[in-house]
C-alpha positions in Angstrom: 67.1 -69.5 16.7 65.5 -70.2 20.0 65.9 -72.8 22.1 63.1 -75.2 23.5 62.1 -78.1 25.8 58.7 -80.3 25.9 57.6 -80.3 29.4 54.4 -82.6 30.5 51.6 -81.7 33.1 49.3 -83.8 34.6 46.8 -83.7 37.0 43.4 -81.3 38.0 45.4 -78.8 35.7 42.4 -76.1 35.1 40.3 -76.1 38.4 43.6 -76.1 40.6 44.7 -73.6 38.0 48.2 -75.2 37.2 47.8 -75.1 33.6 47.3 -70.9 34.1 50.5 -70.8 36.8 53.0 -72.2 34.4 51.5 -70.2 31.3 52.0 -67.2 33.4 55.5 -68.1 34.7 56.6 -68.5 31.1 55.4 -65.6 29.7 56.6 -63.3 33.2 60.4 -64.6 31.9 59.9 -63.1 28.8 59.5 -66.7 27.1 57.3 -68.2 24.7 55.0 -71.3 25.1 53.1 -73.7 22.7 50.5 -76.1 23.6 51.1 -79.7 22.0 48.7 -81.3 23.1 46.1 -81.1 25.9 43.5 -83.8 26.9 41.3 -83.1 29.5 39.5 -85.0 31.8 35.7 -85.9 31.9 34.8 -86.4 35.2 35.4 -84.8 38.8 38.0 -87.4 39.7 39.6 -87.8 35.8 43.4 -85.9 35.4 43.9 -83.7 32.8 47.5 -83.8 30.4 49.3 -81.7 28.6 52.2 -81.4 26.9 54.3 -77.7 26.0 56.9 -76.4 24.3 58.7 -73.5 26.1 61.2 -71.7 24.1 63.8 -68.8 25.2 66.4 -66.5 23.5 69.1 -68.8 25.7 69.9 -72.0 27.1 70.4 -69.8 30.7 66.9 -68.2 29.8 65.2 -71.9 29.0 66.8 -73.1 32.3 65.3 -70.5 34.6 62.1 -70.9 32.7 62.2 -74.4 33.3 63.2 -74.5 36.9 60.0 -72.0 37.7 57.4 -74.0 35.8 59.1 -77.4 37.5 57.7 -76.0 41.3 54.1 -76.6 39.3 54.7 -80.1 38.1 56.2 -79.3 34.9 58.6 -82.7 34.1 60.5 -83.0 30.8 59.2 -85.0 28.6 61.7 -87.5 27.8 62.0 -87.9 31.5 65.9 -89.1 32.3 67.4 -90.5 35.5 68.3 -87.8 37.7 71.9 -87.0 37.8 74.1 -87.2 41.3 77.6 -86.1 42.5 79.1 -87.4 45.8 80.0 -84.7 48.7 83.7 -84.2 49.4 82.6 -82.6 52.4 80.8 -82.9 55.5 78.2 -80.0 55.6 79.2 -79.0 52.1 77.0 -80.2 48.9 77.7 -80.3 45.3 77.9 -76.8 43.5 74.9 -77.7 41.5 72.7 -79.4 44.1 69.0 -79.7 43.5 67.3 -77.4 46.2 64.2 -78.7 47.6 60.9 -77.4 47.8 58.0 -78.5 50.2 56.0 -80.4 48.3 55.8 -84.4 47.1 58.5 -85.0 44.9 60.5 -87.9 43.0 63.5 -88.5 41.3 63.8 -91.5 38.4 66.6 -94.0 39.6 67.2 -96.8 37.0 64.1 -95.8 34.9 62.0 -95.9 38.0 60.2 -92.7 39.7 60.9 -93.0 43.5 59.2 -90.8 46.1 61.6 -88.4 48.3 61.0 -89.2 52.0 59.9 -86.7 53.7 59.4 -83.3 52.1 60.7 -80.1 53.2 61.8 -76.7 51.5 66.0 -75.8 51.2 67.2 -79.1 51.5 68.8 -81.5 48.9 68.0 -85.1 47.6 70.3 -87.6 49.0 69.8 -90.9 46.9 70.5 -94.8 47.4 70.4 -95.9 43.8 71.0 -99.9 44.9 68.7 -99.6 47.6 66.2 -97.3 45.7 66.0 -94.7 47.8 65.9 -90.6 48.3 64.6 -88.3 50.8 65.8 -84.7 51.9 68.9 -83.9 54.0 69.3 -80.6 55.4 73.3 -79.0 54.0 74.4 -79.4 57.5 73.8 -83.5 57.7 75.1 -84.3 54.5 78.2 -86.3 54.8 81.4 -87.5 52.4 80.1 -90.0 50.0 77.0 -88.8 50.1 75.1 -88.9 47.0 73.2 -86.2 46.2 71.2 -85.2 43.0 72.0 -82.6 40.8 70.6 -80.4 38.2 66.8 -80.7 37.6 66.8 -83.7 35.4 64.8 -86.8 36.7 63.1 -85.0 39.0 58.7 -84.5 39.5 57.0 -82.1 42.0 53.2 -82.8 42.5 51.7 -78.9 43.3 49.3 -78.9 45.6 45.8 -79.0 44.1 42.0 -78.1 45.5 41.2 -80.6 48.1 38.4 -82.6 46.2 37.2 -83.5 49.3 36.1 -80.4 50.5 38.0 -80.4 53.5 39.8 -76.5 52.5 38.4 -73.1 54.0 36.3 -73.1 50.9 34.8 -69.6 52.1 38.0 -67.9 52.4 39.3 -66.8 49.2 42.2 -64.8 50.3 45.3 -66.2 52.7 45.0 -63.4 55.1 42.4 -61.0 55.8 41.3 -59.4 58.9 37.0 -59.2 57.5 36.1 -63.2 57.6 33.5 -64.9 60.2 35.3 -65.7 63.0 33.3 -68.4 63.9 33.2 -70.1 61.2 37.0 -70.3 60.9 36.8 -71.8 64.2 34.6 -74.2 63.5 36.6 -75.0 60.2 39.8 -75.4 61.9 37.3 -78.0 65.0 36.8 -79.7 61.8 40.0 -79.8 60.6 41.7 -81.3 63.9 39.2 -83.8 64.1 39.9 -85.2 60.5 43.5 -84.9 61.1 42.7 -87.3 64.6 40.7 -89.5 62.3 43.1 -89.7 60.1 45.9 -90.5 62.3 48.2 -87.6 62.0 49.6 -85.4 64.6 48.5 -81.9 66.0 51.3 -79.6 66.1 50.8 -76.0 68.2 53.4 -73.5 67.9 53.2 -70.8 70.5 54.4 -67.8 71.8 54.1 -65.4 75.2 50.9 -64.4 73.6 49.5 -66.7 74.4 49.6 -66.6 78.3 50.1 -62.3 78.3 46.0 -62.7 77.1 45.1 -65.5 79.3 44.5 -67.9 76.7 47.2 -70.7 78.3 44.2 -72.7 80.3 42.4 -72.8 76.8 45.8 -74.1 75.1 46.1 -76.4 78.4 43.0 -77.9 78.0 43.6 -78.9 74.1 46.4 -80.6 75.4 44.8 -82.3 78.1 42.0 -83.4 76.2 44.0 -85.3 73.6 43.7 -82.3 70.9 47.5 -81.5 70.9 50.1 -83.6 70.4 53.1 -81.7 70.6 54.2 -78.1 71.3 57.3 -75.8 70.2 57.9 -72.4 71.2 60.6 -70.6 72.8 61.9 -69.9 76.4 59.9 -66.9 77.0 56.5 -68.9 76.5 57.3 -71.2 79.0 58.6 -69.0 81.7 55.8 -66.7 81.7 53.1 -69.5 82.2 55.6 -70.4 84.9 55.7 -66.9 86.2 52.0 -67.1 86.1 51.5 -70.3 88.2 54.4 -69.4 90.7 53.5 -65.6 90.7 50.2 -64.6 89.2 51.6 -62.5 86.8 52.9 -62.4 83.6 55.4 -59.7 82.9 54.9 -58.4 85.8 51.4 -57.5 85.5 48.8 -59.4 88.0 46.3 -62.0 85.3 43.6 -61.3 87.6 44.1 -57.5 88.5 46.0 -56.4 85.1 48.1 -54.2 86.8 51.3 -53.8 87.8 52.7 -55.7 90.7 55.6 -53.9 92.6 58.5 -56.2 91.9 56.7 -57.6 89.4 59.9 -57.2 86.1 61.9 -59.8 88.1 59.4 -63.0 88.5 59.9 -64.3 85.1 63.8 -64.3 86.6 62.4 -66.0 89.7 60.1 -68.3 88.4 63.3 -69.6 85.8 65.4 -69.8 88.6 63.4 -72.2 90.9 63.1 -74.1 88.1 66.6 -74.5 87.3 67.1 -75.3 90.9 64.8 -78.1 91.0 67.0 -79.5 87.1 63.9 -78.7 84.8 60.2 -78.6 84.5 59.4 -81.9 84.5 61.3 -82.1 87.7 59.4 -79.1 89.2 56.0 -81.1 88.4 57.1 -84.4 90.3 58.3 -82.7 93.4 55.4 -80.2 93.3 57.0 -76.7 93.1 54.9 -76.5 89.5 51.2 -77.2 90.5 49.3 -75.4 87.7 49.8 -73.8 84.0 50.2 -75.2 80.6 53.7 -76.9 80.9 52.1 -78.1 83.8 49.2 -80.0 82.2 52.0 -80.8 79.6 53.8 -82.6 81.4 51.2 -84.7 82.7 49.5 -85.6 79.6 52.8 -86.4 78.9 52.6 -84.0 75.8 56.1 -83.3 74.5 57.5 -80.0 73.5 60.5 -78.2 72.2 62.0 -75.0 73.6 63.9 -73.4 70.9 66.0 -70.9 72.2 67.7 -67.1 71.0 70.1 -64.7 72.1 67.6 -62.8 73.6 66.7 -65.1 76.2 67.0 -65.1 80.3 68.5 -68.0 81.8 67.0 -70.0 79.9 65.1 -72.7 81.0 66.6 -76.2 81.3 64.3 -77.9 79.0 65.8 -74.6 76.1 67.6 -75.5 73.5 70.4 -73.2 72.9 71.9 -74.9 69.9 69.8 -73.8 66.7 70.8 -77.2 64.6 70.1 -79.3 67.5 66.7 -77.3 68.3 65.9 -77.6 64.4 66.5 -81.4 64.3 64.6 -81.6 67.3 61.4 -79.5 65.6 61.9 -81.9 62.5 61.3 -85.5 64.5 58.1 -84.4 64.9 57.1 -83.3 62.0 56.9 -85.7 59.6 53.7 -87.4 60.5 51.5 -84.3 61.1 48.5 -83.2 59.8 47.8 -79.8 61.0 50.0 -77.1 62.7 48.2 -74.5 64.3 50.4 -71.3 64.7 49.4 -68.8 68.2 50.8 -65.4 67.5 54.5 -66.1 67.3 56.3 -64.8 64.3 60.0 -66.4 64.5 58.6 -69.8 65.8 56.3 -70.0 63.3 58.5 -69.3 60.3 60.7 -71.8 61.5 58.2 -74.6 61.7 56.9 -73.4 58.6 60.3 -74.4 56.8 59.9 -77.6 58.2 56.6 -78.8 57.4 55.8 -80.7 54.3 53.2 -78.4 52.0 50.6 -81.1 52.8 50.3 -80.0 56.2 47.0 -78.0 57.0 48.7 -74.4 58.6 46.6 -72.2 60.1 48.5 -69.0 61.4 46.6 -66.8 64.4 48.0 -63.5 64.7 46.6 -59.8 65.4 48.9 -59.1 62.9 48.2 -59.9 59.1 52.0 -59.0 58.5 52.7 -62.3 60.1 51.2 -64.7 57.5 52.4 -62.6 54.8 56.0 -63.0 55.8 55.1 -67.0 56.4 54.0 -67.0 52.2 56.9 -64.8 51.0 59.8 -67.7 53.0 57.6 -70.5 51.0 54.7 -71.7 53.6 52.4 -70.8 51.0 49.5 -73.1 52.6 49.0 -71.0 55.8 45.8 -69.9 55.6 46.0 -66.5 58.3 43.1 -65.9 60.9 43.7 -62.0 62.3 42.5 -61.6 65.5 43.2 -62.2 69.1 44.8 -65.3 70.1 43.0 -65.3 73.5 39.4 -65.2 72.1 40.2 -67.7 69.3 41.7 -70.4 71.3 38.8 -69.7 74.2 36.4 -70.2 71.3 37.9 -73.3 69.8 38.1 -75.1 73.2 34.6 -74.5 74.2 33.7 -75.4 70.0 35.9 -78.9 70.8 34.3 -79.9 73.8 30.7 -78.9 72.8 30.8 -81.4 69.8 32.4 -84.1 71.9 
């Protein structure tokens, strides 16, 4: 005989298509699906229920089943507390630890549903029961005693559903596509920043050399300056090519204002780190006026913070880099959890990696010449980037002028 569970749905279940996800997830895992009850609701605003029946050949079959369709909302329907087991380990969680997706979620503590602080994909719960608490902890940060919930019992996602408000990229009906109106998308994504400022939340700008190789770094600059950015990651080579630009008037090597090579040109970005590291870091290089001009320039005047992730790859680096990738991450994450809009400037790594931090809420708009890029942000879960293909230089020109023109 097969084996079954109830699971309940609520919510815009047929317009958001949730109701059609889970059906399809069941049926893709070769299960079966029965539809107890389903009440749908009357107006624009009124949620939609439903309650279904999967069945599977096997309790491991039901499970997987079950785990898939819970990403969409799907909660048992004799909803139990959610189970916990205390780490022995520092860095080391429970064999059977709930991993963490992106989106708003809750776990039931004493027969009460209490909201995970902030959200973020591959992490676990770490719960308070007396003090009614949970919110994600990277594997790394967990600590002995911890508690830490386990299984998928007692736990709710809320998918993401159609913004009712209107405030999506209602004319783009694929994620990624090199054929939409570039200027609409720029005046969607003016929109979006200025809802994001109304609504108190921060703008995030992840960037890469790209962005100063095509001259766009003024047009970045100026967001900054103008109150339109309110913080910046990237890597090392970002920042020493704008500073190779202001010290040198290259970038690579190759004059901004001639576009050719200059002879001696491969070691400025060497150079321009150097005198920076002489002077003990950027900011440093602004006050005693070695650094007179660029983006990190007007960031550090605006007093506009930023965080250099660094690689292997990197020269010097920079004093402001952070060469420790748990530190850098935890550094990326402060900033995270009160924004409202990350725009990502033709920088693959940095972009996946801000994209794993960043609660599903989060308006994501990827800018790349290369499609590839917001394809690989979808496949590692970011699956709210919406990609604009085309060249960084031209969109961010575009997007200042659009800012400044309406005010």
């Amino acid at each position: 005989m097969p084996v079954f569970e109830d699971v309940v749905l609520e919510g815009h279940l047929i317009d958001s298509l949730i109701l059609p996800q889970v059906l399809d997830d069941i049926l893709a895992s070769e299960g079966t699906h029965q539809i107890v009850s389903l009440e749908i609701g009357h107006g624009r605003e009124d949620v939609s229920r439903a309650t279904i029946r999967i069945a599977a050949e096997t309790d491991r079959q039901l499970e997987q089943i079950l785990s898939m369709v819970q990403r969409h909302g799907a909660a048992p329907a004799q909803a139990g507390d959610a189970r916990t087991e205390t780490v022995q380990r520092d860095g080391v969680l429970p064999l059977d630890f709930y991993s963490t997706t992106n989106l708003e979620s809750y776990v039931r503590l004493h027969g009460r549903w209490v909201g995970v602080a902030a959200p973020e994909m591959d992490c676990a719960i770490l719960v308070d029961p007396e003090a009614m608490t949970a919110r994600t902890v990277p594997m790394i940060e967990a600590r002995r005693g911890d508690q830490i919930v386990v299984g998928r019992s007692g736990i709710r996602v809320v998918p993401l559903e159609r913004d009712r408000r209107g405030r999506n990229f209602e004319f783009m009906t694929s994620t990624v596509s090199s054929e939409k109106p570039k200027a609409l998308v720029v005046g969607e994504v003016s929109r979006l920043m200025r809802s994001t400022r109304e609504a108190g939340q921060k703008i995030i700008a992840v960037a890469g050399p790209a962005v100063v190789h095509t001259g766009s770094a003024p047009a970045l600059a100026r967001l900054a300056r103008e109150g339109w950015v309110d913080v910046v990651f990237g890597g090392n080579a970002i920042a020493a090519h704008d500073i190779e630009v202001a010290l040198f008037g290259t970038s690579l090597g190759v004059s901004v204002t001639e576009g050719t090579p200059v002879h001696g040109g491969h070691e400025h970005h060497l150079r321009a780190i150097n005198r920076i590291r002489a002077e003990g870091g950027i900011s440093q290089a602004v006050q005693a006026g070695v650094l007179r001009e660029g983006l990190f320039y007007e960031l550090v005047k605006a007093e506009v913070p930023f965080v250099l992730a660094g690689s292997v790859r990197d020269d010097g680096p920079l004093p402001e880099v952070i060469t420790d990738v748990i530190e850098a991450q935890s550094a990326m994450r402060a900033h995270v959890g009160d924004a409202g809009l990350c725009l990502m400037l033709s920088t693959m790594l940095h972009s996946i990696a801000t994209g794993n931090l960043l609660p599903a809420r989060v308006h994501t708009v990827c800018v790349d010449i290369n499609p590839a890029v917001v394809t690989k942000l979808a496949d590692r879960g970011s699956f709210q980037a919406i990609g604009v293909v085309t060249d960084v230089g031209l969109f961010l020109d575009e997007l200042a002028d659009r800012l400044a023109e309406e005010g």
